[in-house]
N, C-alpha and C positions, 0 to 999 in steps of 0.2 A: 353751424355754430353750436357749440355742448354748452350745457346748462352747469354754473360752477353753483350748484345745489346740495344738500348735504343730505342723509337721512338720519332721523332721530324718533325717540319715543313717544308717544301721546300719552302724556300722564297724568296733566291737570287738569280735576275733575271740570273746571268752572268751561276747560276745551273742549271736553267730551261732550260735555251739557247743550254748549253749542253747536256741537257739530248735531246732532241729535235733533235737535228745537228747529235751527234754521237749518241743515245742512239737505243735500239733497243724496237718492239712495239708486243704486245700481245692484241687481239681484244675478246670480248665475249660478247653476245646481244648489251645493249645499254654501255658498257664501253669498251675503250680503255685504255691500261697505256701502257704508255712510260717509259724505263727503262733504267737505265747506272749502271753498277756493276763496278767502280776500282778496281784494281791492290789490291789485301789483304792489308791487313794492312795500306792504305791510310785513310780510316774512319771506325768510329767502330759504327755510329748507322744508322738506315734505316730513310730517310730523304722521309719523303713522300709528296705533295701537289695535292689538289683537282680544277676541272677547269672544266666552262661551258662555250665551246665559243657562242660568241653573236651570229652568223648564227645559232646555232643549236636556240638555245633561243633569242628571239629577247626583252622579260621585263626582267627585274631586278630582280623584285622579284619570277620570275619561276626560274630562275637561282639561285638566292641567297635556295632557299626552298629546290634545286635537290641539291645543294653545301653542305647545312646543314644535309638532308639524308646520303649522301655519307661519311659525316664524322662522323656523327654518326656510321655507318656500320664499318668507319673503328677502333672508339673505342669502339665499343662492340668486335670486333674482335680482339683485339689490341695480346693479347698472341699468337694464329693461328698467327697473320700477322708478329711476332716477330721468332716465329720458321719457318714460309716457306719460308718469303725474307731473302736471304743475304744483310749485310749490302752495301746500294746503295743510290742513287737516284729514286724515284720514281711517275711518275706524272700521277692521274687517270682522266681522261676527260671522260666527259658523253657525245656520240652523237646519244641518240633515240630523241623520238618526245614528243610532252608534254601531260602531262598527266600521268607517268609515275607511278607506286605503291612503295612504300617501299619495299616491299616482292621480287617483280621484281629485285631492284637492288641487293639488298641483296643477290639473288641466284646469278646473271650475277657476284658479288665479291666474291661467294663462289667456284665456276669455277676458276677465275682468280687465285684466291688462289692454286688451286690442282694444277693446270698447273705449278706453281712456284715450291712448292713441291716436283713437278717428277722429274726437272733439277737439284735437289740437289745430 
């Protein structure tokens, strides 16, 4: 049976706030996500957002370049990220150092991915 789920942006701070406070965290190389799964049936698509805090990057544009990779990663992967996550909250932060490769994050969200998968 396939999940008629959507994916969508995480933009409301008062969503972040919570996923943050209650949510619970999954680490692998240079990515962290922070997760909040509700109660069934409260929402029905995976609300994902992407984040580089300024300590780990201190320019603008190392942070905006790791931000556009990451998103990219996660619409190539977009079908995998539709069947592994249950519909939630989801916020992927990046804390390696800079310099970082595409291919690198790419595998560190291919992990995070499976980990999600097993808990189903």
């Amino acid at each position: 049976m396939t999940k008629n789920i959507g994916l969508e942006k995480l933009k409301s701070k008062i969503q972040i706030d919570l996923v943050f406070r209650k949510g619970y965290v999954v680490r692998y190389g240079a990515l962290i996500i922070h997760f909040l799964i509700p109660p069934k049936h409260e929402i029905e698509c995976v609300y994902i957002g992407v984040g580089v805090p300024k300590k780990t990057m201190l320019m603008a544009h190392q942070r905006n370049q790791i931000k556009r990779q990451i998103k990219t990663i996660i619409r190539q992967q977009k079908e995998n990220l539709l069947l592994s996550l249950s519909p939630g909250f989801y916020m992927v932060l990046y804390k390696g150092k800079v310099g970082v490769s595409y291919e690198s994050l790419s595998q560190d969200f291919q992990v995070l991915l499976k980990h999600f998968s097993k808990c189903d």
